[in-house]
Every structure is written in structure tokens, then in C-alpha cells.
TITOR-119817 format. One line per field, with one value per residue (C-alpha): x, y negated, z. Coordinates in steps of 0.001 Angstrom, whole numbers. Layout:
REM TITOR-119817
x (X,...)
y (Y,...)
z (Z,...)
***
This chain:
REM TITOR-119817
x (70560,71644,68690,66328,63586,64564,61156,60491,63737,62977,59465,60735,62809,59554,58695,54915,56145,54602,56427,56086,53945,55915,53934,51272,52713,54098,50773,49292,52319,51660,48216,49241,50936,48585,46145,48843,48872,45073,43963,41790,39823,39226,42068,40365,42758,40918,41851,40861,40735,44622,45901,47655,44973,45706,49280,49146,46929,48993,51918,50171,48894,52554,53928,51062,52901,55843,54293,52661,48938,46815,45266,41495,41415,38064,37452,34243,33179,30941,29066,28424,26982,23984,25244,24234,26825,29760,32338,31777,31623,35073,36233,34241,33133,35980,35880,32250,33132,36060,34671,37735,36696,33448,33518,35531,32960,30082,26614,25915,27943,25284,22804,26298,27616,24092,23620,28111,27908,28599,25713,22865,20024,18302,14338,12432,10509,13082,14835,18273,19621,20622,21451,24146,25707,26065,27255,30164,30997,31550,33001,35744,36237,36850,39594,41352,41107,43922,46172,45159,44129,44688,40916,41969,38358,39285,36750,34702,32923,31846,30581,27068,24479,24501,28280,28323,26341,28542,31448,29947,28839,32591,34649,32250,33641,36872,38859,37603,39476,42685,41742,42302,40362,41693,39227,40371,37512,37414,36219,32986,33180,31334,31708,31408,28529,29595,31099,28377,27140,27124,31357,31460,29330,32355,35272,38471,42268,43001,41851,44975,43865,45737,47211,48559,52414,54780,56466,59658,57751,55855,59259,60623,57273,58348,62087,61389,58705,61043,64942,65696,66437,63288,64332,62769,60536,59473,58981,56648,54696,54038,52399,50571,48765,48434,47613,50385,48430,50105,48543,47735,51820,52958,49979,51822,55173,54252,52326,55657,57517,55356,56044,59210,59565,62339,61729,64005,62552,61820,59389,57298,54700,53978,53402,50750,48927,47743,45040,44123,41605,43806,46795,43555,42895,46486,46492,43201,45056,47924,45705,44140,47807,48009,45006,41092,40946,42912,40610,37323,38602,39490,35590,34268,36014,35061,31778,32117,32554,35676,37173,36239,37761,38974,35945,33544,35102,36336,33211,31833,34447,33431,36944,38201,40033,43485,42896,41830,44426,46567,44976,45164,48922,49172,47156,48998,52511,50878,49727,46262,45528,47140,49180,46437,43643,41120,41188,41029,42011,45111,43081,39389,40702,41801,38541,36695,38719,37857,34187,33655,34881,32448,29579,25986,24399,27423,27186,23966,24508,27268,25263,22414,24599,27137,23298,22316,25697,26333,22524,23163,26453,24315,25516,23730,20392,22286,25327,22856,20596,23153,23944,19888,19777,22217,20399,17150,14066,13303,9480,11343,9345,12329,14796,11934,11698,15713,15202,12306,14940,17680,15090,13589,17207,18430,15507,16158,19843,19105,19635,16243,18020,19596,15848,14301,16364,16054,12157,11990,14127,11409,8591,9980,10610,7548,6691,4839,576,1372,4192,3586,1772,4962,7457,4806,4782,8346,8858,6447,8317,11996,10446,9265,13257,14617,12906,11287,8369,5322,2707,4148,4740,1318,-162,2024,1193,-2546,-2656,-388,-2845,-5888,-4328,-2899,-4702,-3635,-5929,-3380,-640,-3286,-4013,-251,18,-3125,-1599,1933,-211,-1739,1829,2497,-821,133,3532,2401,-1325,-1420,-3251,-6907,-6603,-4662,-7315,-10346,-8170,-7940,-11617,-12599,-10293,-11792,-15700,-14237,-12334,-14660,-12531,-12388,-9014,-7928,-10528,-8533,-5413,-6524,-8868,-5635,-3558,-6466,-7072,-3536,-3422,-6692,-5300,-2362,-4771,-7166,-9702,-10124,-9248,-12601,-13132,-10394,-11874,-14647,-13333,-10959,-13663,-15889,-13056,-14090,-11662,-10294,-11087,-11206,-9301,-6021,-4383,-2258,-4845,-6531,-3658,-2237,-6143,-5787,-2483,-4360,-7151,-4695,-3029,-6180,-7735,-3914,-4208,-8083,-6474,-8040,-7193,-3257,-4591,-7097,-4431,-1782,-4100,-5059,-1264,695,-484,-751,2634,3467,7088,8005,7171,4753,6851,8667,6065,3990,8154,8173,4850,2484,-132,3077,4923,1424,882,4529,3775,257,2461,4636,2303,769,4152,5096,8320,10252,7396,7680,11479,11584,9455,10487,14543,12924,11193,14723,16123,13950,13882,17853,17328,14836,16902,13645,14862,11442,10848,13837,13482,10150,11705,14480,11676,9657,12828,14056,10759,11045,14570,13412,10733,12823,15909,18230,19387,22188,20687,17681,19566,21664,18509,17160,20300,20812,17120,18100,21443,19118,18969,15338,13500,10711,11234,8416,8297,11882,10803,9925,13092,15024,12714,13946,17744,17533,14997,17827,20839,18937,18856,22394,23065,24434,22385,24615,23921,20483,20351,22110,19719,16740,18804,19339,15362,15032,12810,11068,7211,5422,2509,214,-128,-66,3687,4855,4707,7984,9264,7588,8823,12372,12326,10451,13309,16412,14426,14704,18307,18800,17218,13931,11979,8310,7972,9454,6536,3939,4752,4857,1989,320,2064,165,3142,3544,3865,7147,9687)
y (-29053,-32719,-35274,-31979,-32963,-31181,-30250,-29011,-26695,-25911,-24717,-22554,-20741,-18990,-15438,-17248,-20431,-21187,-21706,-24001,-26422,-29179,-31877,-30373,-29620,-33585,-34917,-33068,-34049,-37943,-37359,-35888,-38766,-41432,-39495,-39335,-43505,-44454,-43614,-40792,-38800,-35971,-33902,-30483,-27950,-26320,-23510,-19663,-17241,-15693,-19081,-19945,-22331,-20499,-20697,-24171,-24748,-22930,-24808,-28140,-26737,-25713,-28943,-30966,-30359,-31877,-35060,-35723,-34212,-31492,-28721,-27545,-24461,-22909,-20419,-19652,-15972,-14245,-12501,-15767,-17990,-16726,-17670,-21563,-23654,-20843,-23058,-26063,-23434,-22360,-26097,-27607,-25122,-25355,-29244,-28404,-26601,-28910,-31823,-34305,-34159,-34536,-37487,-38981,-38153,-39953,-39476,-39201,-35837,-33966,-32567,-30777,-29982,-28298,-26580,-25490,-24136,-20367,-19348,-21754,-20546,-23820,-23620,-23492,-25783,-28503,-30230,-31761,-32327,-35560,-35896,-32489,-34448,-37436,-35644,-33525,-36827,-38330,-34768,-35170,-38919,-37950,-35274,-37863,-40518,-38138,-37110,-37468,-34414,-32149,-30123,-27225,-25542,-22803,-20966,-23585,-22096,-19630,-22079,-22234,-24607,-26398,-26171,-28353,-30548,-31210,-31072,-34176,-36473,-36192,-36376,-39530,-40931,-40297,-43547,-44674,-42200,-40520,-37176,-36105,-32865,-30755,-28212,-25674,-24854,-21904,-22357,-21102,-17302,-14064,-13937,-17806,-20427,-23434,-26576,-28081,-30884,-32299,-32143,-32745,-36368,-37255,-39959,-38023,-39200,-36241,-33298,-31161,-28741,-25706,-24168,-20838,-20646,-20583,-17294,-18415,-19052,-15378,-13564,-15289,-14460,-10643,-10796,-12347,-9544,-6666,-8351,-7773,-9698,-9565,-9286,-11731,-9038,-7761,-11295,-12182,-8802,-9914,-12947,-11683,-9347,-11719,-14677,-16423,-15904,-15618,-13203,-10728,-11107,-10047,-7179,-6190,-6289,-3658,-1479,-1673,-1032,1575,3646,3103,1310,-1134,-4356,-4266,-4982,-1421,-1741,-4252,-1776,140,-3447,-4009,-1457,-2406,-4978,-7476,-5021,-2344,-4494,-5611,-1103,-796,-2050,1097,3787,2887,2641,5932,8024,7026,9086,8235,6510,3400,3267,3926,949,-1704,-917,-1499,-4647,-5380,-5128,-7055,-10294,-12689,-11498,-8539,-6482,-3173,-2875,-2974,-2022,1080,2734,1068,3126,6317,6273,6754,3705,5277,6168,2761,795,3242,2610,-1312,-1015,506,-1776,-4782,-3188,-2363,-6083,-5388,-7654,-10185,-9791,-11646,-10919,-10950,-8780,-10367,-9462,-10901,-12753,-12559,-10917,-7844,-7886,-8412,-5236,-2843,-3859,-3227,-24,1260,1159,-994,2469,2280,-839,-1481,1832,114,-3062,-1318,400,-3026,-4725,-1680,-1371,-5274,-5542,-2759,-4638,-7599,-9990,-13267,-12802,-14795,-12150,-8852,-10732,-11333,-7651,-6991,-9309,-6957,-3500,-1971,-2512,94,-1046,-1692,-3733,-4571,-5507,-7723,-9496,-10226,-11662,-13907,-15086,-16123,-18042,-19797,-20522,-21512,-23800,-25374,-25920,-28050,-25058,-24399,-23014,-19913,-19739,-19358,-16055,-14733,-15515,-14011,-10703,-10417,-10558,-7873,-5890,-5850,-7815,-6759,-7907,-10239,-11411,-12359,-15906,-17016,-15866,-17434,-21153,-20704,-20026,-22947,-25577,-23939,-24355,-28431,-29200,-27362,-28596,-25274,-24827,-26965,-24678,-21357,-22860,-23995,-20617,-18934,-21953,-21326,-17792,-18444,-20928,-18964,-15710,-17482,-16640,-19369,-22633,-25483,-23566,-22949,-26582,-27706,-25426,-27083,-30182,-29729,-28253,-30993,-32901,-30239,-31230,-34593,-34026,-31440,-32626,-36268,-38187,-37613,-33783,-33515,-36139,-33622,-30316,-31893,-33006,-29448,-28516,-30750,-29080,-25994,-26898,-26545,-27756,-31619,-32046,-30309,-32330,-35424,-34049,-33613,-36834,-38951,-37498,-37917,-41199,-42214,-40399,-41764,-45246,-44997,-44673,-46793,-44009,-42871,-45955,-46824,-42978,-43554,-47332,-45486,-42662,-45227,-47575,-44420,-42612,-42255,-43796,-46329,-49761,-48462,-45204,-45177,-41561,-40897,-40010,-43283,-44959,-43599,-44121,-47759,-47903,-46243,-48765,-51797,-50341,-50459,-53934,-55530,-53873,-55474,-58925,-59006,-62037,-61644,-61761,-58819,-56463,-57577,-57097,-53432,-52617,-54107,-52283,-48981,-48916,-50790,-52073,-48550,-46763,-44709,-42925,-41700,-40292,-38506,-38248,-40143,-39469,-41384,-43445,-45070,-46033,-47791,-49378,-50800,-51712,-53567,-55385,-56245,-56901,-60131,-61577,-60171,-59066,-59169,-56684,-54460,-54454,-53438,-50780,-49050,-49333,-47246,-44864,-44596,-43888,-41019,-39386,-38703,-37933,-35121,-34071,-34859,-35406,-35981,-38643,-40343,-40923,-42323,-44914,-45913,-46524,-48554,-50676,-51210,-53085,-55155,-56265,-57261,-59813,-60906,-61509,-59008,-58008,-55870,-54466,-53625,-51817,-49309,-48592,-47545,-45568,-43842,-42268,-41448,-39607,-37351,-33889,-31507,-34652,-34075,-36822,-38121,-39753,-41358,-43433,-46318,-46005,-46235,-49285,-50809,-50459,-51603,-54981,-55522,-54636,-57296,-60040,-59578,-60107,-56264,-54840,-52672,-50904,-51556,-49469,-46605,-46598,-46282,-43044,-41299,-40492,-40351,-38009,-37768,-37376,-40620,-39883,-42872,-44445,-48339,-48305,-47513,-50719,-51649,-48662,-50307,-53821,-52810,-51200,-53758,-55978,-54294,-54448,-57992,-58535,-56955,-59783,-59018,-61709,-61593,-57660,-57968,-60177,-58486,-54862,-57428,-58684,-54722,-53750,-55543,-55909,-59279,-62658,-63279,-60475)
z (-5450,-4604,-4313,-3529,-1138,1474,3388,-45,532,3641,2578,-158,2573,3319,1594,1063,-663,-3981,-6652,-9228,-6985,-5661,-7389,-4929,-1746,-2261,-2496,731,2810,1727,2444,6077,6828,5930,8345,10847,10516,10442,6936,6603,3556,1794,-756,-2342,-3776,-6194,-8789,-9582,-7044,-6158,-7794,-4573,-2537,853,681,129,2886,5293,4294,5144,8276,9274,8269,9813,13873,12967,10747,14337,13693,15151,13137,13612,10581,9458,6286,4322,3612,1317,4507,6394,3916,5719,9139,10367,10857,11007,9653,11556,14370,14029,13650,16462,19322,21255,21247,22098,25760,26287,28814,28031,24226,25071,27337,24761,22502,24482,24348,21071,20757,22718,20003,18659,21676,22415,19129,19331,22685,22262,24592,23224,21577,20466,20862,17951,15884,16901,13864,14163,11234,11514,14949,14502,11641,13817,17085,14798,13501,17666,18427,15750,16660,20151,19128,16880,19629,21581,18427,14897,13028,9933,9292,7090,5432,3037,686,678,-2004,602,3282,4422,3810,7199,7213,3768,4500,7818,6000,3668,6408,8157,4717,3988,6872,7514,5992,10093,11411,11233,9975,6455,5430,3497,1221,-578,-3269,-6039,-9164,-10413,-10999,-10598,-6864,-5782,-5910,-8063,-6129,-3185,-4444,-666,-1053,-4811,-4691,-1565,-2640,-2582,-2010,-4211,-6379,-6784,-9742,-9725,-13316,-13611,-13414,-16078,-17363,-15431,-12332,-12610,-13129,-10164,-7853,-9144,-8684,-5206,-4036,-5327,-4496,-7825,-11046,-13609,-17429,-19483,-21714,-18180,-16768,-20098,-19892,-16204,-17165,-19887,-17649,-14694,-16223,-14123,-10847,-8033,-5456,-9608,-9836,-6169,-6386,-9858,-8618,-5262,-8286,-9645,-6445,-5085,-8971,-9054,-12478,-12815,-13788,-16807,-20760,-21157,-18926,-20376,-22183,-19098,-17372,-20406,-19602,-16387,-16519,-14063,-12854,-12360,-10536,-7791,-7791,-7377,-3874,-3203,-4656,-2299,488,-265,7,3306,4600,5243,8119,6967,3715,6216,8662,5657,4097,8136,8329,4320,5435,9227,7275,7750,10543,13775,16300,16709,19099,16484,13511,14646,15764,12188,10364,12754,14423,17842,18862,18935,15505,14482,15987,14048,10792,11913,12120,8617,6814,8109,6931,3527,3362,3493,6766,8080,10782,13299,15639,15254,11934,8918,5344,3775,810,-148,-3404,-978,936,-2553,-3862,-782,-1227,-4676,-4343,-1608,-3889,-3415,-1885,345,1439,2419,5003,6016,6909,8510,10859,11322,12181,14687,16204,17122,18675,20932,21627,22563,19745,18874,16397,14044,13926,13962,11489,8436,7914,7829,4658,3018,4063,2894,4881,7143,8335,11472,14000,15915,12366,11826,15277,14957,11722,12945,15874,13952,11159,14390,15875,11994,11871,15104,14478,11077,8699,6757,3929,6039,7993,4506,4099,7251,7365,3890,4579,7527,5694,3309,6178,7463,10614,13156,12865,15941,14580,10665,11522,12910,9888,7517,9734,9714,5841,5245,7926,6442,2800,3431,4713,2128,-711,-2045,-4012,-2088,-3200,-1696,1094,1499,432,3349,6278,5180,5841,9090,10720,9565,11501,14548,18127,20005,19133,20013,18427,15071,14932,15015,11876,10150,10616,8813,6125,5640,5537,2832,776,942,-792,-3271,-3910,-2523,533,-491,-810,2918,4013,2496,4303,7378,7675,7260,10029,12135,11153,11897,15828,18585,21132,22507,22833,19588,17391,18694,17591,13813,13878,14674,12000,9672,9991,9780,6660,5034,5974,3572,331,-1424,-2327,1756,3494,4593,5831,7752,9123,10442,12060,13982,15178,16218,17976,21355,23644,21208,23036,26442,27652,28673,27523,25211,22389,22775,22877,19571,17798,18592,16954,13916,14403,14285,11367,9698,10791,9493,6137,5671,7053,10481,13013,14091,17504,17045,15749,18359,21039,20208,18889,21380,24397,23049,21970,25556,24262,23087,25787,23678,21407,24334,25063,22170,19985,17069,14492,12168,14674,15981,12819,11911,15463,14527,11023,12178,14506,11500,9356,11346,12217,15520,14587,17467,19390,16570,16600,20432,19291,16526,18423,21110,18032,16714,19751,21002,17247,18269,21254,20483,17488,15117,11373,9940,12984,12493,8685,9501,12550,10654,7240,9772,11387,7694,6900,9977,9428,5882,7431,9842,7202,8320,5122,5908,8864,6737,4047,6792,8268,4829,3699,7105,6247,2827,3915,6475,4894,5041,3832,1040,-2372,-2162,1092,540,-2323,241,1618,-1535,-2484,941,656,-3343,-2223,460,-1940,-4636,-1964,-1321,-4990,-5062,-8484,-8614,-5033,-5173,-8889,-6895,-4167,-6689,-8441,-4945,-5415,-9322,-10419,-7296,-7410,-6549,-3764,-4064,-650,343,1328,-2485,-3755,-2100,-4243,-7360,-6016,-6206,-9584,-10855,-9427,-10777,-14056,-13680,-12963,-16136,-17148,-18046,-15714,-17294,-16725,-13255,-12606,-13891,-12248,-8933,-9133,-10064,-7166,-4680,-2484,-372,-2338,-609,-2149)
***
């Protein structure tokens, strides 16, 4: 053994150690230490399910102490793909309630520290998708500013939605930080979702591939689970049946144990004649000999998700808690869980095992009574609301009320793709009469961030703001319809909804609402621009009044006099006061009318007005954790940077709104055209080709802001070298004679 690395040795001293990966466990320990001085990224261990991922993990995560770096350890389950931001949950919510971390964290921390806390339960309708992502990003940087850090996220696969996209925006940006993240990631099978795209499109130090082990490797994972010596017939027959997998071969070698069959060459045909199958069945049938209620507790916590307590699970498995801890104890000597608490299995393939064998029937009673006993235990929506989506609807009013909490809460934490299932598993259930406007508004707002299909959505938010009672809360619904007409059908059909809304609203104050929205809509297209010209010079307070409506219908009216070339001095003087050097969007949040007001200021040259105000727009999009705000401030700042020459300035601005997640195609096409004009002027074709493929394919919604989309193609076209056609799709375009 001279010349031996000898943390290797001292690794394989442990009963868990994987054999036949030291080319592996060598690459995760250089990757720990080139976290541990300054030089972060990503490493995903990736390979079958039983091929040895978790081993490997917990090896780095016991090494990681002594290379000088603190662990934070998450895992993915089946069960809480469902539940918003789970994993990040386990990584982050005890940085979240710990004030050192977060004072290290500063400010910007505070939209995840809000949406982490244990006891929040985030209002709905909010949106902060971008400003979680940013605040886990200042959470982790204020961890790693005390000791650097080794994240640990196994099952990956398993992660939810929110969770991955989390998971993206940190491993994007770790090479500032000394962190390295280490994912361990199944390949696509029967019970896993393929790789997330979010982690897959993520530079990597390393992707360590896991292969099956080598006949001598299998008959030593056999010899060293029974203390024997494994004859080579046996050792062959092993692999045969395992397919060299590690967690198959230890399972065999207990089957073999537990029968007492030697594990000489005589024994290889009996070895044959187990399957894979029947080596994972083994591990029930020696669960079953030791009595029912360790079998009824393993299908409880099967059932409970990644990991519970006694507390639950017992009553779950309809045991008395002596009895339970009982049946705990045995299933931990038989290997079944892990010796931890909370309760968790020993691999998913265990768990996996245990809940294939209860049956779907079984199951979903299972779930329906894991859903009624944790609400009467007081647990979160969220918690109560996962085990509904696996149980039969019951025409429960109140099933249907927790379902329509936890979509609101999912929706308000940045997680539309969870609130779409909750929201849909309450409209199957059914809700109450009272109740179904809201689960319809919410499908519709879950179905625009997630990128569903437009026309569904609109079908549901119709019906919703046709059966809400409440006027101001009907007319907020009317309006994002008409945000989901404009992506699905264009600006002239939202701009012919909303003008029948306002036919149809009797009161004042309300008909103001939808009049402002319309006009700024009917401004953005040639075929209703001069609706929208006279609705702004007839709006009633426009040149005089001082509210907050009046103020935002003179932005509209600027916006309009700069696109039919009024006086600079005209616009400025109608523009510039309304928005009052920000001031404005602070206090009507981030929306349409202000983004104009801005661009009108823009749009004659006052530059440096419009920059003060669209940094305030930017700011108070964060601040009010407002995704669909924020993409629209940071569009509007990129266009000022451009005129004022700020080329790099301009292009973050424009990828920042790109990265935000929940944002429909079409209206990132300006963006794109933004960060690919700026990426051009840099003499970067290359980044500015890339920024136009982040939205290929997208639908193009006609409006007077695409031309900078058509600009930039038209552009890259030309640094291909194709001059003549560059020109003549810039000239089409009708964008600016200056690009």
C-alpha cells in the first residue's frame, strides 16, 4: 500500500465507503479545497439510482470539516416536489432566523429572509421571484463571508420548481464566492423527472458520471457486507443480477445473509434467480417477519415524505407511541432508516420499495388521512396541502380552502408552477361558490408566470372576473386579462376587451383604473394609437389634478405626444412632474403609465430625468418583490443607458430582466434586442447572438418597442456580413436613425 493516498485509506476504513471510486472521491476533495481558497462552482454526481451518489456525498460532507469548510445539506423527495422552496428551505432557513448572517447579509437578503422565516405566510398576489433569488444569493454570501461552505443537494431530480430555479441563480454565481455546490442528480428513469434545465444550462467544475462497478468490486461490496470471502462464480452471478450497483449488491448480499446461502460457486444459480426486483422485495419480506407494526410505520413514513416524527407517523400507522418507537428501533437495526431524527429512510430505493408495495388504493388513504391528521396538528397549508394532491377529492369545502391557501402562499413566494397544482387539485375538488373566482384568478396569474397555455388561462380569469362580488377586486382581474390578451391575441384585441370593460364599470374611480391601462396599451400599436391619443387628452384630470390617476394619465399623455414628435418641452413638462423624480412609482409600484412617462422623457433627450426615474422604478420593483415590475424597470433603464452610451450598463440591465423567471416570451423580445444592440456595440457577436437565442421561438406581439428586437437581429445578420439586408430590415423597422 506504499504511495496510497492516505485520506483515500482512511475513507475506505468506513463500512459505507465506495469502492471502485477513487477517481471520484479525488475530484470532490480538489473541488473542496478550491472552495475552501476562493474558487467556487458547481460539481454534479450523477448516475442510476443505488449507483452510490449518497455515499459519495456524505463522504465529501465528512471530509469538508477538516479541509476548513462548513456544510449546509438539503435532499429532494418525490412527495415535495409539490412543496415551494423545500430544498432551499432546508439549506437556508436557519441562516434566515440567524441575525449575525443576516446583518452580514444586508438589505437585500430581506425578501428571503421574509419568504424562509418558518412562521411567514407571504400575502398573496405578491410576486418575488426575482428578488428571493437575489436575497438567497446575499444570504449564502453572508454565511461564506464567516467560513467558506460545502452546499450538499441530493436527489436533485426530486427538487421543486422554485428550489431549481434557486439552485441555478447561486451555482451561476458561485466562482465569487467560496462555496462549491455539490448536486447529486439521477438519471432519467421511471420514478425521476429528467435533469432541470435551470441546473443543466449551469457551467460546471465537474460532472462525475457514475458506471456500475466491476465484477471484482461487486464481490468485494458482498464479501464486505457478509465478513466472508466471495468465490468468483458467486462474485460474477452477483453482478449479473445487480448490474454492479451498489446499494442492488449490499440488498443481495443481506437476501443472502438473512437465507443462509453461502457465498461459495455453488451458489451462483440460486443468486440468478433473484432479479433486481426481487433483491429491492427482499428487504419487505424481511420486514414483514418481524411483525405488522414495523411494516405499518415504514408505509406511514413512505407516505410522510422525506423525513417525520414519531409524533405523526405513529398515529399515521394507527400505533400507540410505545409501539412505534419500538417499530422505529427495528427498522433502523434492519437498515431500513437511518439511524437519525427526524425519520428518514436509508435510500429513496428503500422508501421507493415500501411504497410500491402499499398499492395506489392504499396510498391515496394514506394521504387523505396524512392531510387530515397534520391540519388538525396545525401544520402549514403548504404541508397539509401536498398529501391532498395525492388523495381523491372528497367535495370537501374545507380540502378545497387549504388547497386555495397554499396556491395563494406558492404564488406569493415565486412558485407558480407548485400554485398551478394546488389551484388545479382545488378546482377538482370542488371549491366552495364563494370561493371558485379566486382559484380561477389564481390559476390564470400562476398560468401567465409559468408559461402555460394563454388561452386557458384566459378562459378561467374570464369566468373569475365575471363571478367576482367585489368591484375593485373584479376590475384588477379584468385588467391582467387583458395583459393575457395581449400575449396570446395581441394589443388591439386587449385594447377592444378592455374598452368593453370600461362600458360595462359604473363606478368613477374604477373607470379610471381601466382607462389608464387602456390607453397605455393602445399607445404601443399602430392600428389603436390614435384611440389611445384621445382618450389621454380627454381624461379628466390630465392637465390639472394632482392625484395619483392624473398623474399617471399625463405620463400616458406624454408617452403619446413623444411618439407623434411633439415639442421636447411639451412632453417634459407633462412627464416630468408626474413622475416627480421617481417619487411616483413609489407610489402606484412599478406598472405601464410609468415606464412610458420614463420612455417620453427618453425619448426627447432628457436622459438624466429619466435615469433618476426608472433607478427609483427599479428600486421599489425589489422592494415590493414584483417580478413582472422589475422586468419592465430594468427594460426601461436598459434603453436609457443605450442613449446615454452606457453600453455595459445597458446590457446587465437587459440580461438581469431576461434571467427573471414567471416572465411571458413575448414581452422579453425587447429585452433580448437590448442586451444583443449593446453586445454588437461592444464588438461581442458572439454574446449578442446568444442573447437573441435566450427568446427564440418566442411569439412576436406587434407593439412600437419591437423594432429594437428587429434592430438587433437585423444587426447580428450583418456581422455575418450581410450589410445590405441589415439595412433594409433597419430601415422597415422604424427604429431610431442612430443604432
Amino acid at each position: 500500500m506504499d504511495g496510497a493516498d492516505p485520506e483515500l485509506l482512511a475513507l475506505d476504513a468506513s463500512a459505507r465507503s465506495p469502492l471502485g471510486r477513487d477517481g471520484e472521491r479525488r475530484a470532490l476533495r480538489g473541488a473542496l479545497r478550491a472552495a475552501a481558497e476562493g474558487r467556487g462552482g458547481l460539481v454534479v454526481v450523477e448516475g442510476p439510482a443505488g449507483i452510490g451518489k449518497t455515499t459519495l456525498l456524505e463522504e465529501a460532507a465528512a471530509v469538508a470539516p477538516e479541509l476548513g469548510l462548513d456544510v449546509l445539506a438539503a435532499r429532494g423527495d418525490q412527495l415535495e416536489r409539490d412543496h415551494p422552496l423545500g430544498v432551499v428551505r432546508q439549506l437556508l432557513q436557519r441562516a434566515a432566523t440567524d441575525s449575525t448572517v443576516v446583518a452580514s447579509a444586508g438589505p437585500a437578503a430581506a425578501p428571503a429572509v421574509a419568504v424562509l422565516d418558518p412562521a411567514s405566510v407571504p400575502s398573496p398576489g405578491g410576486d418575488p421571484g426575482f428578488p428571493v433569488l437575489h436575497g438567497c444569493w446575499w444570504l449564502l454570501q453572508g454565511l461564506a463571508a464567516a467560513r467558506p461552505r460545502l452546499v450538499v443537494v441530493d436527489d436533485v431530480h426530486w427538487a421543486d420548481p422554485a428550489s431549481l430555479r434557486v439552485l441555478a441563480y447561486l451555482a451561476g454565481r458561485l466562482e465569487e464566492l467560496p462555496v462549491v455546490l455539490v448536486a447529486g442528480l439521477r438519471e432519467p428513469d421511471d420514478d425521476a423527472d429528467d435533469a432541470p434545465p435551470p441546473l443543466a444550462r449551469v457551467p460546471r467544475l465537474a460532472t462525475l458520471t457514475l458506471s456500475p462497478l466491476t465484477v471484482d468490486d461487486a464481490g468485494r461490496v458482498v464479501a464486505r457486507r457478509l465478513g466472508v470471502p466471495v468465490a468468483a462464480g458467486c462474485a460474477t452471478a452477483c453482478h449479473e443480477v445487480t448490474g454492479g450497483n451498489p446499494f442492488l449488491l449490499a440488498e443481495l448480499a443481506s437476501a443472502l445473509q438473512a437465507d443462509g446461502i453461502a457465498p461459495d460457486d455453488a451458489a451462483a444459480p440460486r443468486v440468478r434467480e433473484l432479479g433486481p426486483r426481487s433483491v429491492a422485495r427482499a428487504l419487505l419480506l424481511r420486514l414483514g417477519r418481524r411483525g405488522p407494526d414495523p411494516l405499518a410505520l415504514a408505509r406511514a413514513l413512505a407516505v410522510l415524505g422525506r423525513e417525520s416524527d414519531l409524533g405523526v407517523a405513529g398515529p399515521l400507522a394507527g400505533l400507540e407511541p410505545a409501539a412505534a418507537s419500538a417499530a422505529a428501533d427495528i427498522l433502523v437495526r434492519g437498515e431500513v432508516l437511518a439511524d437519525a431524527y427526524p425519520l428518514r429512510f436509508r435510500h429513496p430505493i428503500v422508501r421507493s420499495s415500501v411504497l410500491g408495495d402499499v398499492g395506489p388504493g392504499g396510498r391515496a388513504a394514506l394521504h387523505a388521512s396524512a392531510a387530515d391528521l397534520l391540519r388538525r396538528t396545525g401544520a402549514p397549508d403548504a404541508d397539509v396541502a401536498v398529501h391532498l394532491l395525492h388523495a381523491p377529492a372528497a367535495g370537501s369545502d374545507t380540502d378545497a380552502a387549504t388547497l386555495l391557501r397554499a396556491g395563494q402562499q406558492a404564488l406569493a413566494r415565486g412558485a407558480p408552477v407548485e400554485a398551478l397544482r394546488f389551484l388545479g387539485r382545488a378546482l377538482e375538488e370542488p371549491p366552495a361558490v364563494g370561493d371558485r373566482p379566486d382559484v380561477l384568478a389564481g390559476l390564470a396569474e400562476a398560468g401567465l408566470h409559468a408559461r402555460v397555455d394563454v388561452r386557458t388561462a384566459g378562459e378561467r380569469l374570464a369566468e373569475s372576473a365575471a363571478t367576482t362580488t367585489e368591484p375593485g377586486r373584479r376590475v384588477e382581474r379584468w385588467l391582467l386579462l387583458a395583459q393575457l390578451v395581449t400575449v396570446g391575441r395581441g394589443i388591439p384585441a386587449a385594447v377592444g376587451l378592455l374598452e368593453e370593460v370600461l362600458r360595462q364599470t359604473p363606478d368613477e374611480e374604477d373607470r379610471r383604473r381601466v382607462a389608464v391601462d387602456l390607453v397605455g396599451k393602445a399607445l404601443l400599436h399602430p392600428d389603436t394609437r390614435a384611440r389611445g391619443d384621445a382618450l389621454a387628452r380627454s381624461a379628466p384630470g390630465v392637465l390639472t389634478g394632482d392625484t395619483t390617476l392624473d398623474r399617471l394619465e399625463r405620463c400616458n399623455l406624454a408617452w403619446g405626444l413623444a411618439l407623434a414628435g411633439a415639442p421636447a418641452a411639451e412632453v417634459e413638462a407633462l412627464a416630468g412632474p408626474a413622475l416627480d423624480g421617481g417619487r411616483l412609482s413609489r407610489t402606484t409600484g412599478p406598472s405601464a403609465p410609468v415606464y412610458q412617462g420614463i420612455a417620453a422623457l427618453s425619448q426627447v433627450d432628457a436622459v438624466d430625468v429619466a435615469l433618476a426615474c426608472a433607478d427609483a422604478a427599479v428600486e421599489t420593483a425589489r422592494e415590493r418583490h414584483q417580478t413582472i415590475g422589475l422586468f419592465g424597470a430594468l427594460g426601461t433603464r436598459a434603453s436609457i443607458r443605450w442613449r446615454r452610451g452606457e453600453l455595459r450598463e445597458c446590457a446587465d440591465d437587459a440580461r438581469a430582466s431576461l434571467d427573471l423567471p414567471g416572465v411571458p416570451p413575448p414581452f422579453q423580445l425587447v429585452s433580448a434586442g437590448w442586451a444583443a444592440l449593446a453586445a454588437l456595440a461592444a464588438d461581442d457577436p458572439e454574446a449578442a447572438e446568444e442573447a437573441l437565442a435566450a427568446v427564440d421561438g418566442a411569439p412576436v406581439v406587434e407593439n412600437v418597442n419591437v423594432h429594437v428586437f428587429e434592430a438587433a437581429g437585423a444587426l447580428v445578420t450583418a456581422a455575418r456580413g450581410d450589410d445590405g439586408a441589415a439595412h433594409v430590415v433597419l430601415e422597415d423597422s422604424g427604429g431610431p436613425s442612430d443604432w
